[in-house]
C-alpha positions in Angstrom: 14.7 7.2 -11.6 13.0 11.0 -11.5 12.5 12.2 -8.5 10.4 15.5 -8.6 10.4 17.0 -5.1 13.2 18.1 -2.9 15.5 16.3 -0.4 13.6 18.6 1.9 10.1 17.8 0.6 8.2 14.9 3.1 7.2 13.1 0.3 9.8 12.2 -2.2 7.6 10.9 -5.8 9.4 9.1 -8.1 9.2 7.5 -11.4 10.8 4.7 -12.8 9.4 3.7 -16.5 6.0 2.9 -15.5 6.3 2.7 -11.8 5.5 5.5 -9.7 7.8 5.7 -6.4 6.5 7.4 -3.1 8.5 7.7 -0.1 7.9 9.2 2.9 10.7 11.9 3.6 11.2 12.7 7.6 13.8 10.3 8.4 14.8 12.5 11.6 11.2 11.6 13.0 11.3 8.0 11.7 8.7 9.1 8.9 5.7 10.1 11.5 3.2 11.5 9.8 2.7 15.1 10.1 0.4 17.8 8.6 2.7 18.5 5.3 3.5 14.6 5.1 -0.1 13.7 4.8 -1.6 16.3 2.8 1.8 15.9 0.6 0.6 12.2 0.1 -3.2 13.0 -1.0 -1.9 15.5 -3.6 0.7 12.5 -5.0 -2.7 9.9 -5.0 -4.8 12.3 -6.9 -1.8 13.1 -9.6 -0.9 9.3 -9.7 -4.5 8.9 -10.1 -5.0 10.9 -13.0 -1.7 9.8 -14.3 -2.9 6.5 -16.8 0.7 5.6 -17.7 1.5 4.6 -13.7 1.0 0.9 -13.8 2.7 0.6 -9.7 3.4 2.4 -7.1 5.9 1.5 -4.5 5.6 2.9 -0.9 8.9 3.3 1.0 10.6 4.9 3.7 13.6 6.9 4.1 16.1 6.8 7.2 16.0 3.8 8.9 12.4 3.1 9.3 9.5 3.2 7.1 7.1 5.0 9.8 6.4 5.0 12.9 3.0 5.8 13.3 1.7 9.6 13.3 3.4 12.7 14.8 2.2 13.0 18.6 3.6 15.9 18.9 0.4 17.1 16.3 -1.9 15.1 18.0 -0.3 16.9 21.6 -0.8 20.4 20.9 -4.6 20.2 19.8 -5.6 15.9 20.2 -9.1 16.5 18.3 -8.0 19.2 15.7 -4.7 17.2 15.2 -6.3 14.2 14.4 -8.9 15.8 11.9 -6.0 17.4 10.1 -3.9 13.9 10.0 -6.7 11.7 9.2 -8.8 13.4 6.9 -5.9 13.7 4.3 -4.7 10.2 4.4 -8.0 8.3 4.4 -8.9 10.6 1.4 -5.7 9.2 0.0 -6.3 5.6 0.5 -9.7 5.7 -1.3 -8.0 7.6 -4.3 -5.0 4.5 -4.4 -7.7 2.2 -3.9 -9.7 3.2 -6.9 -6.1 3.0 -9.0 -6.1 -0.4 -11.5 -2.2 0.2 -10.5 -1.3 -2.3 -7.5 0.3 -1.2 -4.4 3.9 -2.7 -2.9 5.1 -1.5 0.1 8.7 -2.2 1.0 9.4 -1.6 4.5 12.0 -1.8 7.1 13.3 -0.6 10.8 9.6 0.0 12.0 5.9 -0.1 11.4 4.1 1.2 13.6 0.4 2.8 14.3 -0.5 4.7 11.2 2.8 3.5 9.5 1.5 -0.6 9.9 -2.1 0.6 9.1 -0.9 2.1 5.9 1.2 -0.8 5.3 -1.4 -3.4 5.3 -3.4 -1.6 2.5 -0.9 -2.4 0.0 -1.4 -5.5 -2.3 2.1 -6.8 -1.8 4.7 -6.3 1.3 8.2 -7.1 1.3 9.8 -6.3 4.7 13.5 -6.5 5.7 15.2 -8.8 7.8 14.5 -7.8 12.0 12.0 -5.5 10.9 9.6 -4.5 13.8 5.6 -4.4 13.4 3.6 -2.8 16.4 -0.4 -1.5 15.6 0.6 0.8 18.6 -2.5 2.6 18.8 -3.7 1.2 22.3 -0.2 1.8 23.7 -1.0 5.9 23.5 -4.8 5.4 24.4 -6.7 5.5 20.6 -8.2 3.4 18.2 -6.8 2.4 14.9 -7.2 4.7 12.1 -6.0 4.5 8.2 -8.0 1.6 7.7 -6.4 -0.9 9.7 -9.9 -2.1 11.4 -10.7 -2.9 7.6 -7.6 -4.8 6.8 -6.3 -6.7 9.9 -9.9 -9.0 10.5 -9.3 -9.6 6.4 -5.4 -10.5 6.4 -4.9 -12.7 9.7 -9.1 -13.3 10.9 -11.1 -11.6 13.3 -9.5 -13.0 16.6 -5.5 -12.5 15.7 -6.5 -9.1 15.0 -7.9 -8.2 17.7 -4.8 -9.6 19.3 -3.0 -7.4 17.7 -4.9 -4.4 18.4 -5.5 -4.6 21.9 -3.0 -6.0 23.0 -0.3 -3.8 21.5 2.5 -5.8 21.3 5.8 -6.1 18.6 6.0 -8.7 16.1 9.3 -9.3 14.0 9.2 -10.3 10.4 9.0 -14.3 11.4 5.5 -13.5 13.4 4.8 -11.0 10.7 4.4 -12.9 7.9 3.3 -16.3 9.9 0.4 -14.1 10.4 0.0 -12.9 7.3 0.5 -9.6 7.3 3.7 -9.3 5.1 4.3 -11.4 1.5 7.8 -12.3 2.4 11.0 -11.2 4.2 14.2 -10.4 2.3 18.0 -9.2 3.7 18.1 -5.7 4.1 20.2 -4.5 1.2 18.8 -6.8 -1.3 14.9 -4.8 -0.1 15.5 -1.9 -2.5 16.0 -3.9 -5.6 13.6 -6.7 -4.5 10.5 -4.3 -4.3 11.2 -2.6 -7.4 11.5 -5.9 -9.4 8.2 -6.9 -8.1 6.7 -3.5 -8.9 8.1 -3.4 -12.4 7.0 -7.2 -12.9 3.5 -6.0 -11.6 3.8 -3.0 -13.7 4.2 -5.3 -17.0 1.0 -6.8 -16.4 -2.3 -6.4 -17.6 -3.2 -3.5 -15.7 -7.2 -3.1 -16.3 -7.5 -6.7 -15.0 -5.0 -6.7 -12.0 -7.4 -3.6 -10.9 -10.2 -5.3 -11.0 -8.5 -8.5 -9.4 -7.7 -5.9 -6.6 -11.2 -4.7 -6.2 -12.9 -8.2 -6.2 -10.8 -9.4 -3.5 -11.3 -7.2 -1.3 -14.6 -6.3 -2.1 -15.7 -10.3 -1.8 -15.8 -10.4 2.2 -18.7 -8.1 1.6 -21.1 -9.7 -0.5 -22.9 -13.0 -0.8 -21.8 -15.9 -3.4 -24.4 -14.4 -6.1 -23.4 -10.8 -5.9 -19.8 -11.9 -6.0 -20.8 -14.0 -9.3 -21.8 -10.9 -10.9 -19.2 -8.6 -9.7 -16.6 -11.5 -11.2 -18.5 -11.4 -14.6 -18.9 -7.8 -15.4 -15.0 -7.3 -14.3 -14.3 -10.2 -17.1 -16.3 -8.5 -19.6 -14.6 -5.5 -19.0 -11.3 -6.9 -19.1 -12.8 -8.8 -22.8 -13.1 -5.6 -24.3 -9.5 -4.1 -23.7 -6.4 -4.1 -26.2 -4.4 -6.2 -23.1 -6.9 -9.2 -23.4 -6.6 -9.2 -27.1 -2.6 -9.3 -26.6 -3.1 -12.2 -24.1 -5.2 -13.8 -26.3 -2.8 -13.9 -29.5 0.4 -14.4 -27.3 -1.6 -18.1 -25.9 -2.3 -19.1 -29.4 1.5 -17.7 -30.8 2.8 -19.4 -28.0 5.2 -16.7 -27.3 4.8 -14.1 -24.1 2.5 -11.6 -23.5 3.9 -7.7 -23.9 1.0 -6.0 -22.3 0.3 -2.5 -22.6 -1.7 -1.4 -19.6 -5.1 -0.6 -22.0 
C-alpha cells in the first residue's frame, strides 16, 4: 500500500492496486471531525473522483475508534460558524463519493458516533468489529442529524426504528447493529483489516460502470414511482451494453470461464 500524506496529516489516502484507502487520522480525539479533517476529506473525494482507475474506496479509522462524531470543541467556540465550516465540506464530500461508479466499504471499530455513524451508513458495505459501539448521538448534545443520516437511517432500518434511533439516543453494539440493519456483518477485531480489504478488492474486480449504476438505482428507487424506476433500470442497462466490461461478461458466460473485468 501507498500512503501519500503524513502520519501527521488527518486524513491518511491510500492506494492499494485499484483500491483507494481513506482513513481518518486523529486518533488522540477518537477521529472527531475537525476543520482540516473535513476539508482534508472533500479534497480526497474530488481527487478520487477524477481518478478513473479507483474502482473502491475503503473508509477507516485510526486509534481505537473510527469516529466519534464531530469536534465540539469547533462547534463550542462559534456553534453556527462551527457547524457551517464542518458541514459544508463533508456534505459536499458525500455528493462527490456518491456520484463515484466506485462502491464505498467502511470498516469500523471502537465507536460510531454522531457524524462518525452518519458517515458510516452512506457506505454501500459495513463491516464492524466485534463490541463495536453505535450511538447517532446527536440528540444527546441538543442537534439534529447532519451528514446525511436523516437520508439513510428511514432507508436502512424503516421510518419508525429510525426515529428510535435518533431521538432517543441510545448505544447499540454490533448484535443490535446489524439486527437492524445498519451494518453487513461483524467480524473479530484483528481479522477487520484484512476482511474489508478483501471485500474492497473483490468489489474493486467487478464491473465498475454497472456496480455504479446498481448503487444509484438503489438508492435512488425509494424516490420514484414503479414507471420511472423502469426507465431509470433500462437506460442504466443500456449503458452498461455499450461498455468493454459487458462485452467481457458476455464472452466469459459463453467461454464458460471467469470474468477479468476491467472497470470500462
Amino acid at each position: 500500500m501507498t500512503t501519500q500524506e503524513t502520519s501527521s496529516s488527518p486524513l491518511l489516502v491510500g492506494r492499494e492496486g485499484a483500491v483507494a484507502t481513506l482513513r481518518f487520522n486523529r486518533p488522540a480525539a477518537l477521529n472527531a471531525i475537525d476543520v482540516p479533517m473535513a476539508t482534508a476529506f472533500l479534497a480526497a473525494a474530488r481527487t478520487l473522483a477524477a481518478d478513473k482507475s479507483v474502482r473502491a474506496v475503503l473508509l477507516s479509522g485510526a486509534g481505537k475508534g473510527f469516529m466519534a462524531g464531530g469536534d465540539l470543541g469547533v462547534l463550542s467556540a462559534d456553534p453556527k460558524q462551527g457547524a457551517a465550516d464542518l458541514i459544508g465540506p463533508l456534505h459536499e464530500a458525500l455528493t462527490v463519493l456518491d456520484a463515484m461508479d466506485a462502491p464505498l466499504v467502511a470498516q469500523v471499530h471502537g465507536v460510531a458516533a454522531g457524524a462518525g455513524l452518519s458517515l458510516m451508513l452512506q457506505a454501500d458495505f459495513v463491516l464492524a468489529a466485534e463490541g463495536t459501539r453505535f450511538n447517532l448521538a446527536y440528540v444527546n448534545v441538543g442537534t439534529s442529524c447532519d451528514v446525511g443520516a436523516s437520508w439513510a437511517l428511514p432507508r436502512l432500518v424503516g421510518m419508525r426504528r429510525a426515529l428510535e434511533i435518533a431521538m432517543l439516543g441510545d448505544t447499540y453494539d454490533t448484535a443490535a447493529a446489524e439486527r437492524l440493519g445498519l451494518i453487513n456483518r461483524v467480524v473479530p477485531a484483528a481479522e477487520l483489516d484484512a476482511e474489508a480489504m478483501a471485500l474492497a478488492q473483490r468489489l474493486a474486480k467487478g464491473p465498475t460502470v454497472a456496480l455504479g449504476h446498481l448503487r444509484r438505482l438503489m438508492r435512488g428507487s425509494l424516490d420514484r414511482d414503479l414507471a420511472s424506476q423502469l426507465d431509470a433500470e433500462s437506460a442504466a442497462f443500456q449503458s452498461c451494453a455499450a461498455t468493454a466490461d459487458f462485452r467481457i461478461g458476455l464472452d466469459a458466460f459463453f467461454g464458460k470461464k471467469p470474468a477479468a473485468f476491467t472497470g470500462r
